[in-house]
FIMI-901828 format. One record per residue (C-alpha): residue number from 1; x, y, z. Coordinates in steps of 0.25 Angstrom, whole numbers, plus 5000, padded with zeros to 4 digits. Last residue first. Example, Ala and Ser with C-alpha at 12.3 -4.5 7.8 and 13.67 -1.06 7.14 Angstrom:
<pavo pos="2" x="5055" y="4996" z="5029"/>
<pavo pos="1" x="5049" y="4982" z="5031"/>
END
This chain:
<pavo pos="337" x="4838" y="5062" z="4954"/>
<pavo pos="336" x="4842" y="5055" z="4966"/>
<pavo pos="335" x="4847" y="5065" z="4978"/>
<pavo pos="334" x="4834" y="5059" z="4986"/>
<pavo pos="333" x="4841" y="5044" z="4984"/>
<pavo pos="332" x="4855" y="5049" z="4990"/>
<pavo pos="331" x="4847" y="5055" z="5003"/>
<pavo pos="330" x="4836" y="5043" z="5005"/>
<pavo pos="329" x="4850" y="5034" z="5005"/>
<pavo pos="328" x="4857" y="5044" z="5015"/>
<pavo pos="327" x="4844" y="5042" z="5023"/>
<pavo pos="326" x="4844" y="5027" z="5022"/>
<pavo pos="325" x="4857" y="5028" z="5026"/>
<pavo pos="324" x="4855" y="5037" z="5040"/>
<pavo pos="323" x="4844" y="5027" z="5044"/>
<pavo pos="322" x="4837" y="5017" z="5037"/>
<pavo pos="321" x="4838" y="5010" z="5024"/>
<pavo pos="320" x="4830" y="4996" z="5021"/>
<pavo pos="319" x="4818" y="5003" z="5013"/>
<pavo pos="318" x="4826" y="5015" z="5008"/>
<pavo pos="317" x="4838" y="5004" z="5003"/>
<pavo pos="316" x="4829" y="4995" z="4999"/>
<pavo pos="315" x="4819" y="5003" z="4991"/>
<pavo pos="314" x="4832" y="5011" z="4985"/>
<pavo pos="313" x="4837" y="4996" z="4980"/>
<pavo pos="312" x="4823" y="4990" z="4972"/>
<pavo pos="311" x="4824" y="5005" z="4966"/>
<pavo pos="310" x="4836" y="5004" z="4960"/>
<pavo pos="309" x="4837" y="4990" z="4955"/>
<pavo pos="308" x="4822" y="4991" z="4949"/>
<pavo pos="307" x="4829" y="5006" z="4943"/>
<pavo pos="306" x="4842" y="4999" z="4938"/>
<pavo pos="305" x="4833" y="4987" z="4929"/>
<pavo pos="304" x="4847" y="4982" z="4923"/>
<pavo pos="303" x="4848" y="4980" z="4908"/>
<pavo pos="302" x="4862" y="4986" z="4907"/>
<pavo pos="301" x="4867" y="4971" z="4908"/>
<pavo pos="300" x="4882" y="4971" z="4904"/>
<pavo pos="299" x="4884" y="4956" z="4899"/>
<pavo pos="298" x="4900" y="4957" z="4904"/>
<pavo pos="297" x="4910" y="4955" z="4895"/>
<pavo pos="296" x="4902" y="4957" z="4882"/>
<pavo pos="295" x="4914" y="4966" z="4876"/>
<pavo pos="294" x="4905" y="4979" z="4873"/>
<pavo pos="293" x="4895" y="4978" z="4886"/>
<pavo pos="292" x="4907" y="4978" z="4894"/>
<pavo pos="291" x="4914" y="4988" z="4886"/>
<pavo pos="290" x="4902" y="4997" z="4887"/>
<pavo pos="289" x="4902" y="4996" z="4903"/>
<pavo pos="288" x="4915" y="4998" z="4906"/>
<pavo pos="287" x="4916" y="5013" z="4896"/>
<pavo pos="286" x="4903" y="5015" z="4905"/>
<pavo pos="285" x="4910" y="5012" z="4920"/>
<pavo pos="284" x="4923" y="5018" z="4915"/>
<pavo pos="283" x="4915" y="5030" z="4911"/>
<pavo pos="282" x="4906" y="5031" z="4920"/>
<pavo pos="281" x="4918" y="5028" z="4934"/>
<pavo pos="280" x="4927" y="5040" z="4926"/>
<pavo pos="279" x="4915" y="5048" z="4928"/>
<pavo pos="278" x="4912" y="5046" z="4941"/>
<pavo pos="277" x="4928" y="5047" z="4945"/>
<pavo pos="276" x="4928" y="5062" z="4937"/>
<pavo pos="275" x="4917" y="5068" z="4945"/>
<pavo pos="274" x="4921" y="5062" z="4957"/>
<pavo pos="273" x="4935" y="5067" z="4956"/>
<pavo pos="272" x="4932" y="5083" z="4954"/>
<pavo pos="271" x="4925" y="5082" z="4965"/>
<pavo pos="270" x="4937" y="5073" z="4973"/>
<pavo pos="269" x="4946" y="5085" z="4968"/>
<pavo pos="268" x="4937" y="5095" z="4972"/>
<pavo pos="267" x="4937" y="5091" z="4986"/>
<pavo pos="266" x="4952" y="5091" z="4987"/>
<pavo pos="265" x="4955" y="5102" z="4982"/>
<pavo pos="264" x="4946" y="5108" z="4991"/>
<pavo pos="263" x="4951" y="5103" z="5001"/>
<pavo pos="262" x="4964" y="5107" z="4999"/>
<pavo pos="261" x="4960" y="5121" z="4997"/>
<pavo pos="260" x="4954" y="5120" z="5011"/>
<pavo pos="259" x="4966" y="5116" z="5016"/>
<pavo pos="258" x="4967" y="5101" z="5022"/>
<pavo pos="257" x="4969" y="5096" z="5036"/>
<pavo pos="256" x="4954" y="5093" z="5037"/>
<pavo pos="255" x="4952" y="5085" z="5025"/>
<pavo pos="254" x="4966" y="5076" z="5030"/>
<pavo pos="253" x="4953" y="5068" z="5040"/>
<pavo pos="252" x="4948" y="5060" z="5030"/>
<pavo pos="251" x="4944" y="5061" z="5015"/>
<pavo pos="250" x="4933" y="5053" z="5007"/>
<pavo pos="249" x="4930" y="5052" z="4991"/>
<pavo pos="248" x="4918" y="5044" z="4993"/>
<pavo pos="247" x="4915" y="5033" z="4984"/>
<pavo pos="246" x="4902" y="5029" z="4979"/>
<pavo pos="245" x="4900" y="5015" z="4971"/>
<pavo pos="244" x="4884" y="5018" z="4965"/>
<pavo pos="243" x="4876" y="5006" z="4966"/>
<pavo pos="242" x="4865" y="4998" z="4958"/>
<pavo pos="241" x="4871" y="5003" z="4944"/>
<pavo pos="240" x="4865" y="4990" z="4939"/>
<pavo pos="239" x="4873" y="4987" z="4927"/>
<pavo pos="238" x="4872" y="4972" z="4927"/>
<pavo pos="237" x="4886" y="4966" z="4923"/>
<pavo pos="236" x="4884" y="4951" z="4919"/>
<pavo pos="235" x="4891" y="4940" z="4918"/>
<pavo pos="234" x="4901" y="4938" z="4928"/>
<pavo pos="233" x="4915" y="4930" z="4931"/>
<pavo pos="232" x="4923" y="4938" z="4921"/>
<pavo pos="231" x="4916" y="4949" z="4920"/>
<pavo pos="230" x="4920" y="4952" z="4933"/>
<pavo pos="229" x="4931" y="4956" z="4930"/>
<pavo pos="228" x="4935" y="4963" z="4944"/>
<pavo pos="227" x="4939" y="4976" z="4939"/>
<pavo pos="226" x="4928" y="4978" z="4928"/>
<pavo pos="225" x="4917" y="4975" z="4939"/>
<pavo pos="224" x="4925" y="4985" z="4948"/>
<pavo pos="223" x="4925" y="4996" z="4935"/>
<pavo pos="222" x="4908" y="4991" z="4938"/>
<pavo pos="221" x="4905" y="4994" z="4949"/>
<pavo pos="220" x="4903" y="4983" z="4958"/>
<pavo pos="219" x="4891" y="4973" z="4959"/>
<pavo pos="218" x="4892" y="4956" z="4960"/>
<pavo pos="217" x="4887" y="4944" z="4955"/>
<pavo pos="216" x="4884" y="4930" z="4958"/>
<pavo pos="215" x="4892" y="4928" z="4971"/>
<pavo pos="214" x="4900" y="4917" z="4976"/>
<pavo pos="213" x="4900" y="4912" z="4962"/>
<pavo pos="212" x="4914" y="4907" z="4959"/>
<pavo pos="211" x="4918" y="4917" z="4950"/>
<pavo pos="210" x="4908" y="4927" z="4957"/>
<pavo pos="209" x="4915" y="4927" z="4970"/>
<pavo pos="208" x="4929" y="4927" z="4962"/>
<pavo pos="207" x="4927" y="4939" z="4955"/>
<pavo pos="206" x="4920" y="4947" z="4967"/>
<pavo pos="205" x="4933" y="4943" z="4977"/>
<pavo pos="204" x="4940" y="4956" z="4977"/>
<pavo pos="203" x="4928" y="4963" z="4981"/>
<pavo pos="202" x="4926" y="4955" z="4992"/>
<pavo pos="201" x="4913" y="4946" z="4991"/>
<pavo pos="200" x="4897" y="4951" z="4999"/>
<pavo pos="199" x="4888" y="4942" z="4994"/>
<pavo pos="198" x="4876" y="4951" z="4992"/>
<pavo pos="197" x="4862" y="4945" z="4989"/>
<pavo pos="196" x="4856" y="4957" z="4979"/>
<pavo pos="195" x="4842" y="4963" z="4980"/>
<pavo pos="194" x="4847" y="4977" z="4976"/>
<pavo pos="193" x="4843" y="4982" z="4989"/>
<pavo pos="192" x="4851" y="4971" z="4998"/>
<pavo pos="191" x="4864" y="4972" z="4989"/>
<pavo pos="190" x="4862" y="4987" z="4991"/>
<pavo pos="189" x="4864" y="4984" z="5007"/>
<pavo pos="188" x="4876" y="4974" z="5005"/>
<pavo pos="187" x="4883" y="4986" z="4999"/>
<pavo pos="186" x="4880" y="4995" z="5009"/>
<pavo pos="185" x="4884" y="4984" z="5020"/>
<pavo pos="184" x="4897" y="4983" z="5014"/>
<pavo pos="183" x="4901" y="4969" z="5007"/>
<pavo pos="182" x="4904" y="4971" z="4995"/>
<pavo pos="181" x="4891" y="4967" z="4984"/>
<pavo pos="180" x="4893" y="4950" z="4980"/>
<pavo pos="179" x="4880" y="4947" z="4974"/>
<pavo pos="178" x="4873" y="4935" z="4975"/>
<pavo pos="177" x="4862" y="4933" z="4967"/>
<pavo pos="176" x="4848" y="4929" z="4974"/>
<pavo pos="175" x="4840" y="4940" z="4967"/>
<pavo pos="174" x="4848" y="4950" z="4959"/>
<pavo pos="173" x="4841" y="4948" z="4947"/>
<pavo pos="172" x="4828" y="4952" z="4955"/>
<pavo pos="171" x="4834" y="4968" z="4956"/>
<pavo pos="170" x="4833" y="4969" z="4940"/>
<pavo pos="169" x="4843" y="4967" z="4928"/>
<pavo pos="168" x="4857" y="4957" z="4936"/>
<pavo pos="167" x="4860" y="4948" z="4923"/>
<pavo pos="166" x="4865" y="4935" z="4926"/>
<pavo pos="165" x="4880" y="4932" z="4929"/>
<pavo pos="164" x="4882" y="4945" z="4937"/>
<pavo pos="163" x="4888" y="4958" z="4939"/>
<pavo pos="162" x="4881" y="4971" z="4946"/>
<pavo pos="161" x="4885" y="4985" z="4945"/>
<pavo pos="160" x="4888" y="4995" z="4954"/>
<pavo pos="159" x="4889" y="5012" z="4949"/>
<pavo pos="158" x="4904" y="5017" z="4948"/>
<pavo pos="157" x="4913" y="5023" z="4958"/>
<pavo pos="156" x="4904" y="5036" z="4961"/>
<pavo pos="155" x="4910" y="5048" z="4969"/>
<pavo pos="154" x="4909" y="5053" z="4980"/>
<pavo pos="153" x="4916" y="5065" z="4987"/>
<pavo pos="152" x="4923" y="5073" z="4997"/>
<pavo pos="151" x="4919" y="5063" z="5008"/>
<pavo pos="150" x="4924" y="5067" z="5021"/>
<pavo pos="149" x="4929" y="5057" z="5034"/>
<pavo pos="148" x="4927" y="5061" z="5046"/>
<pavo pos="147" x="4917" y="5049" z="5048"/>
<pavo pos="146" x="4903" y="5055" z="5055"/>
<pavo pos="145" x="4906" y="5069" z="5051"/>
<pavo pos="144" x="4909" y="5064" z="5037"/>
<pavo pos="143" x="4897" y="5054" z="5034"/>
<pavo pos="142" x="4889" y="5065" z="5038"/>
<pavo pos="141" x="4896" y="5075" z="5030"/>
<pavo pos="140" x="4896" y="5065" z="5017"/>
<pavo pos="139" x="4880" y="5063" z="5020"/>
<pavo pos="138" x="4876" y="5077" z="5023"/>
<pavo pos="137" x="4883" y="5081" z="5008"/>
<pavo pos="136" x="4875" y="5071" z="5003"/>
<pavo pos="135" x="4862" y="5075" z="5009"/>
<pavo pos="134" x="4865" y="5089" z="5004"/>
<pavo pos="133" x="4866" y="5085" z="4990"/>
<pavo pos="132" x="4879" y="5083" z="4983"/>
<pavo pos="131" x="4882" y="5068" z="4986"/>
<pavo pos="130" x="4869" y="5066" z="4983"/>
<pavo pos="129" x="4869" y="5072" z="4968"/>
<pavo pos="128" x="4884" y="5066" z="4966"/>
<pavo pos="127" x="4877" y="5050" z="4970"/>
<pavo pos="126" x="4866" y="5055" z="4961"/>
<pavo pos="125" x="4875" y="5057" z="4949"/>
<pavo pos="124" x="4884" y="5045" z="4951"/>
<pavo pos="123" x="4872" y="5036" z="4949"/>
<pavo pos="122" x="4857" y="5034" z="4955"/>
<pavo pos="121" x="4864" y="5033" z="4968"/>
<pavo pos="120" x="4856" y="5025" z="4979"/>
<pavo pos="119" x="4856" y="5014" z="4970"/>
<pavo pos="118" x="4862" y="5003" z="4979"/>
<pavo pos="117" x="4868" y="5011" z="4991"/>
<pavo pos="116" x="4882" y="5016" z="4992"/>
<pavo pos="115" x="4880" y="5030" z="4997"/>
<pavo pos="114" x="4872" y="5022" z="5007"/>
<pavo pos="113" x="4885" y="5018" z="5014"/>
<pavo pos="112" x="4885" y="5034" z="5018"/>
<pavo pos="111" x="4876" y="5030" z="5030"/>
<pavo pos="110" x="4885" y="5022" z="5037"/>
<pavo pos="109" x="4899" y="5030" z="5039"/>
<pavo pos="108" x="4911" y="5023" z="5043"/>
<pavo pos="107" x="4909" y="5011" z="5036"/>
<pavo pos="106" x="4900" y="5017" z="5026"/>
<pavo pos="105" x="4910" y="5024" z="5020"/>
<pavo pos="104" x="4914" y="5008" z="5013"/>
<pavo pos="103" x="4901" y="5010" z="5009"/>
<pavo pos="102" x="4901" y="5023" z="5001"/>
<pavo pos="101" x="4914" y="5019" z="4995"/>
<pavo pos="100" x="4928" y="5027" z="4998"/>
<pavo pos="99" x="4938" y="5035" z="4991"/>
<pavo pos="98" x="4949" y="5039" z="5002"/>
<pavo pos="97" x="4955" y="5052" z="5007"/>
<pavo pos="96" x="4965" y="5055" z="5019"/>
<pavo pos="95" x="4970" y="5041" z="5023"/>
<pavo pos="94" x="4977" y="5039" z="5037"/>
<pavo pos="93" x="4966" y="5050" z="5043"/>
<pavo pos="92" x="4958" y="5041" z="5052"/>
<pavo pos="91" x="4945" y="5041" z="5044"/>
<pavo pos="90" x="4953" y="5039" z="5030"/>
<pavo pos="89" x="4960" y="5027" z="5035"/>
<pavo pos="88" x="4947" y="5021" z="5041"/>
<pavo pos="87" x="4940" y="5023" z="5028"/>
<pavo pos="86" x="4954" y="5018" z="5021"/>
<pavo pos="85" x="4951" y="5006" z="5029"/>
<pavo pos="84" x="4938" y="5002" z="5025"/>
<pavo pos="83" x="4942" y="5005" z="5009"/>
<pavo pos="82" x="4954" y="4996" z="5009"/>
<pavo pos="81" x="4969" y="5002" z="5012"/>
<pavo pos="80" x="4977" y="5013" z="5006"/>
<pavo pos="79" x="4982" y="5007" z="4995"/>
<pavo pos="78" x="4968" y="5003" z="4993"/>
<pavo pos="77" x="4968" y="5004" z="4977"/>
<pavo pos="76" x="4970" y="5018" z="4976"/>
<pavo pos="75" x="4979" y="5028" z="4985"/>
<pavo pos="74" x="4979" y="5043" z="4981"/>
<pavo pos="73" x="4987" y="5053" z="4987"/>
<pavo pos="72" x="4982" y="5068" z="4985"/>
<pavo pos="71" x="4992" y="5080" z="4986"/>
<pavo pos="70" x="4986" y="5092" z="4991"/>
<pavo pos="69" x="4992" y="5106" z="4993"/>
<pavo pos="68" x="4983" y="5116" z="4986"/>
<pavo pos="67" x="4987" y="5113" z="4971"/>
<pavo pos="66" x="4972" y="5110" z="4966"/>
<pavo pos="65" x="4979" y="5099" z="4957"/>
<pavo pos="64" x="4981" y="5092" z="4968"/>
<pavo pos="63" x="4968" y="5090" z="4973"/>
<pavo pos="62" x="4962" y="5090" z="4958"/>
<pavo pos="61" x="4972" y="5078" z="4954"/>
<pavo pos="60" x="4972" y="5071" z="4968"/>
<pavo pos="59" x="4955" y="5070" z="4967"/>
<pavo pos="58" x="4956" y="5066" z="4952"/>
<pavo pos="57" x="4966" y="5054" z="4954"/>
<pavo pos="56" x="4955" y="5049" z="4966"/>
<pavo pos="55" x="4943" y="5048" z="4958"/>
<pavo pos="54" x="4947" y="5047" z="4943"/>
<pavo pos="53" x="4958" y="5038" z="4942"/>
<pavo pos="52" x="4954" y="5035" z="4957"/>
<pavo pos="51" x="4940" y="5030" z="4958"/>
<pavo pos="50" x="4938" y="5029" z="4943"/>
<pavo pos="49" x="4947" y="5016" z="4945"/>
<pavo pos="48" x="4961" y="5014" z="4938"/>
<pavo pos="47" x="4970" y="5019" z="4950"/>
<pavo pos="46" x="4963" y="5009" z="4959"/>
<pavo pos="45" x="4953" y="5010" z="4970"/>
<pavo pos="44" x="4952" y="5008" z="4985"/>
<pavo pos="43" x="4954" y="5023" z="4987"/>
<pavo pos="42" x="4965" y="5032" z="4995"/>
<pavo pos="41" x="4967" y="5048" z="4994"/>
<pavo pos="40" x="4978" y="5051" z="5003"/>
<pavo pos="39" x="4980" y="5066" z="5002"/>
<pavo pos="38" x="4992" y="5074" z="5004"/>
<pavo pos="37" x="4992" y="5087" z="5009"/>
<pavo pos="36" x="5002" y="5100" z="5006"/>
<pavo pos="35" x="5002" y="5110" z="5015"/>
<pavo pos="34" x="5016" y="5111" z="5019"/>
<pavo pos="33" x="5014" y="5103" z="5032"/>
<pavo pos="32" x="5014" y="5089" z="5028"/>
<pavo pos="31" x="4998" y="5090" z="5026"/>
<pavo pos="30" x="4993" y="5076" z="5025"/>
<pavo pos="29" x="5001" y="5070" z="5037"/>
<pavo pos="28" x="4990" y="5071" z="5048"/>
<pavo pos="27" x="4978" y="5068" z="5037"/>
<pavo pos="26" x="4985" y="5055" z="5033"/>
<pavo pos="25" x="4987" y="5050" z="5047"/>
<pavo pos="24" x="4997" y="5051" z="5058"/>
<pavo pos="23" x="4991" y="5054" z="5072"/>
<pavo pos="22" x="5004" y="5053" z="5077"/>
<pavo pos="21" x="5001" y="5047" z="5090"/>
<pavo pos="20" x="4996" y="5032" z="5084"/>
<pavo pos="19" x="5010" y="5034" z="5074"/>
<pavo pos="18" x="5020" y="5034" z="5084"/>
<pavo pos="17" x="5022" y="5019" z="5086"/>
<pavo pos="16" x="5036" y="5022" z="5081"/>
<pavo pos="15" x="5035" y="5011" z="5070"/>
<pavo pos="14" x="5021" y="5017" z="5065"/>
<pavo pos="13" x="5026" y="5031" z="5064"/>
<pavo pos="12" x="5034" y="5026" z="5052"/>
<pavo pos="11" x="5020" y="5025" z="5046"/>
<pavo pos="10" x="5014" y="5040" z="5050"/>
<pavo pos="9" x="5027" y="5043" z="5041"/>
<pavo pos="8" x="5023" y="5036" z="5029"/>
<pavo pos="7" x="5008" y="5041" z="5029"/>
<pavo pos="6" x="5011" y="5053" z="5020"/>
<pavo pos="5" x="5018" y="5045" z="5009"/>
<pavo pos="4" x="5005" y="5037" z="5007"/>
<pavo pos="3" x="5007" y="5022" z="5009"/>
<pavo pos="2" x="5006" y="5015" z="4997"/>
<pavo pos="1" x="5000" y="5000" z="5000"/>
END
């Protein structure tokens, strides 16, 4: 794993057994005293994927290209560790920004899990309206106040799909099949509202559980579809849109230490970076899409009954919803157009 340069001395601590009392973190050591600050900007993601290419490359190019002091640092591919412990990491100060899911978020904050709800989002559009509104605004400083932690922004990773070996058109298709979904409790809940049977299956074990038949289909978006080849070991791609993958673009305890030029900087590089991540993820998703359909190696079925999907989830979830989530979820669909 790369260690970030400004970490090193807080490591040579460890030896002396100085480092409990030195309060070293990422936020101590950000400003080496001239002004200048460095950011650690971490994500689960590779180089290659909308996330970074388009996501993380263009919050360092804005930030630094603004010329008030700020370098920014980015770690893809969990160099900095997996996406519970970065939380973690970005809460105490040892990593200063982090791209982060909705669920995973929930770990630490409930009610924004809901963020990540089947069909709560009618497309990147909405989830930008929301986001906007006042009820959004609430959401991201309630989620702050109760964590520490901001959000400068959000961004959509790509809409949810499902793969089979028989084609997946209407909610009774789903009856009976089991679907590997991850195993957060967000995720488990839209496998109930879609009327799915979840088998919860590691990411990195989706190939080999639907090789052998451990599970008889499975949802991701689809540049993670493409990454695991699936269409080697399935039939079918169902274009179902059944879920919006939102990332936030979070910061820790550094946001404090920095100028007020800085954040700004900062801030308009992540809104600049949402813009260009969403359309990097339609176009990828698009250009995908059509040279599926052209090479036959997946049977693309666009023949899918979304609104029957759509409303058969949003009566669950205001049915089996209560509390602060069900309001958050009332909130997001009132911002629908």
């Amino acid at each position: 794993m790369r260690v970030p340069a400004k970490w090193v001395a807080c490591i040579a601590l460890v030896g002396t057994g100085a480092l409990a009392v030195s309060g070293c973190s990422a936020a101590d050591s950000a400003d080496g005293g001239d002004g200048q600050v460095t950011i650690d900007l971490a994500s689960s993601y590779n180089d290659d994927q909308p996330q970074n290419a388009c996501g993380a490359a263009v919050i360092k190019e804005v930030a630094e290209a603004a010329d008030v002091g700020l370098t920014v640092d980015v770690y893809p591919s969990s160099q900095l560790g997996g996406d519970t412990d970065r939380v973690a990491a970005i809460a105490s100060g040892d990593i200063d920004m982090d791209i982060q899911g909705s669920s995973t978020l929930a770990a630490i904050y409930e009610p924004i899990s809901v963020m990540d709800a089947a069909y709560v989002f009618d497309g990147p559009e909405h989830l930008a309206a929301f986001v906007a509104s006042d009820d959004g605004k609430q959401l991201l400083d309630d989620f702050e106040a109760a964590t520490g932690i901001r959000s400068l922004g959000v961004w959509s990773a790509g809409a949810r799909q499902f793969t089979s070996n028989e084609p997946i058109s209407e909610p009774a298709d789903l009856a009976g099949k089991r679907m590997r979904f991850p195993g957060s409790p967000q995720y488990l809940l839209n496998a109930q509202a879609l009327g799915a049977q979840p088998t919860e299956i590691a990411y990195e074990e989706v190939y080999l559980a639907l090789q052998q038949g451990t599970a008889d289909g499975q949802e991701n978006p689809i540049t993670n579809i493409d990454s695991l080849n699936l269409q080697e070991v399935q039939d079918y791609i169902n274009l179902t849109s059944h879920q919006l993958t939102t990332h936030h673009i979070i910061i820790g305890k550094v946001w404090d230490e920095l100028t007020d030029e800085q954040r700004a900087a900062l801030q308009d590089g992540v809104d600049q970076a949402v813009v260009e991540e969403e359309k990097c993820v339609e176009e990828e998703e698009a250009a995908k899409i059509k040279e599926w359909k052209d090479s036959g190696v997946w049977q693309v079925n666009d023949d899918v009954d979304v609104d029957a999907f759509r409303d058969q989830a949003i009566s669950w979830f205001e049915d089996n919803l209560t509390g602060d989530k069900l309001r958050v979820f009332e909130s997001i669909r009132a911002t629908a157009e």
